[in-house]
C-alpha positions as CSV (number, residue, x, y, z in Angstrom):
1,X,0.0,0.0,0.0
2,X,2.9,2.6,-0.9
3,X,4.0,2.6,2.4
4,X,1.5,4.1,3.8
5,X,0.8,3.6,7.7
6,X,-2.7,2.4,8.1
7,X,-3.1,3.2,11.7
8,X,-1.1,6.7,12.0
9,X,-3.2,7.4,8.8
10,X,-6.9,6.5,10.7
11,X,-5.2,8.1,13.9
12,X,-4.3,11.1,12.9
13,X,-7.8,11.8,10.9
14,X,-9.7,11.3,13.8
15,X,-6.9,13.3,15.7
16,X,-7.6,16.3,13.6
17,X,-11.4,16.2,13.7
18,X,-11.3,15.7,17.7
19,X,-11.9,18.7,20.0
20,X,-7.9,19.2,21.0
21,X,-7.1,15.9,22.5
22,X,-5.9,14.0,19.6
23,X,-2.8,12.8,20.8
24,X,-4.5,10.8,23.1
25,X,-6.4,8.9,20.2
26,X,-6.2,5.6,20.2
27,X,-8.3,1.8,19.8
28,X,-10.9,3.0,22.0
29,X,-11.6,6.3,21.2
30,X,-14.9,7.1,20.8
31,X,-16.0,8.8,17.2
32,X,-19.0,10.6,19.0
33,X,-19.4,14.3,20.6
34,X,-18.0,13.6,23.6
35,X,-14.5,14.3,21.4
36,X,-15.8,16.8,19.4
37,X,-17.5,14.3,16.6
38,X,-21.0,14.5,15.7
39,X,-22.8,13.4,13.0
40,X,-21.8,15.5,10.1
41,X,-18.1,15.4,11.6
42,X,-18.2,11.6,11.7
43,X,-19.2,11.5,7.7
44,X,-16.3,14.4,7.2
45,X,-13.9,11.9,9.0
46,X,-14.8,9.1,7.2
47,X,-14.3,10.6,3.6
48,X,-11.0,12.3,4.8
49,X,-9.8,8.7,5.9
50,X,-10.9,7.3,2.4
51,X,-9.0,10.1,0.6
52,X,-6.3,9.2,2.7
53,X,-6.3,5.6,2.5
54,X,-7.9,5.7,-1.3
55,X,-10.2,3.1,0.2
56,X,-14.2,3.1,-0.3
57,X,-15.9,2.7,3.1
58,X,-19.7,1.5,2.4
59,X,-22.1,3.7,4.2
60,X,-23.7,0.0,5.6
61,X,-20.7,-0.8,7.7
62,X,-19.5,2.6,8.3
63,X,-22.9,3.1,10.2
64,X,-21.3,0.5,13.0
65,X,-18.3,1.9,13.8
66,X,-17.8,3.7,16.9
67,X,-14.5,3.7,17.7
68,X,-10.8,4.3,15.8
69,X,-9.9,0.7,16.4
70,X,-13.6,-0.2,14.7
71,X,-12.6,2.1,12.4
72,X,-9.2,0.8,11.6
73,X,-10.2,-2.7,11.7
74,X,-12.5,-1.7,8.7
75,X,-9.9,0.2,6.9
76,X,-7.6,-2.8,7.2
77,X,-10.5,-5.6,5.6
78,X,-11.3,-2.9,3.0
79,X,-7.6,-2.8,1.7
80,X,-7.2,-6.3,2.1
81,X,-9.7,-7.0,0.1
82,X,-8.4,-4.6,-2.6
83,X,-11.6,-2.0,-2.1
């Protein structure tokens, strides 16, 4: 994937769309407003992280993700599965 680092990719998305604390992100971070993320955020997020990642994150699956790791985690299956 050219080298590019998966997880400091996701991470430091949801660093920069979180309400100052972003070097605290991490598997368990929640994507919800108690770091600054609500729902237009989250869709923001999720569209920077495909940019990033030039991976296509179906809305369906996106809709149960609520954390980085969940987020990562789907990341990860959608490269690997060439998405």
């Amino acid at each position: 994937m050219n080298g590019i680092d998966i997880e400091a990719a996701v991470y430091g998305v949801v660093a920069e769309m979180s309400s100052g604390r972003g070097n605290e992100v991490g598997p368990d971070w929640a994507l919800n407003e108690t770091h600054g993320i609500d729902s237009l955020d989250f869709v923001e997020l999720v569209q920077r992280v495909e940019v990033a990642l030039d991976v296509r994150l179906p809305d369906e699956e996106v809709a149960g993700v609520g954390t980085a790791g969940e987020l990562l985690a789907l990341c990860r299956q959608k490269l690997a599965e060439g998405a």
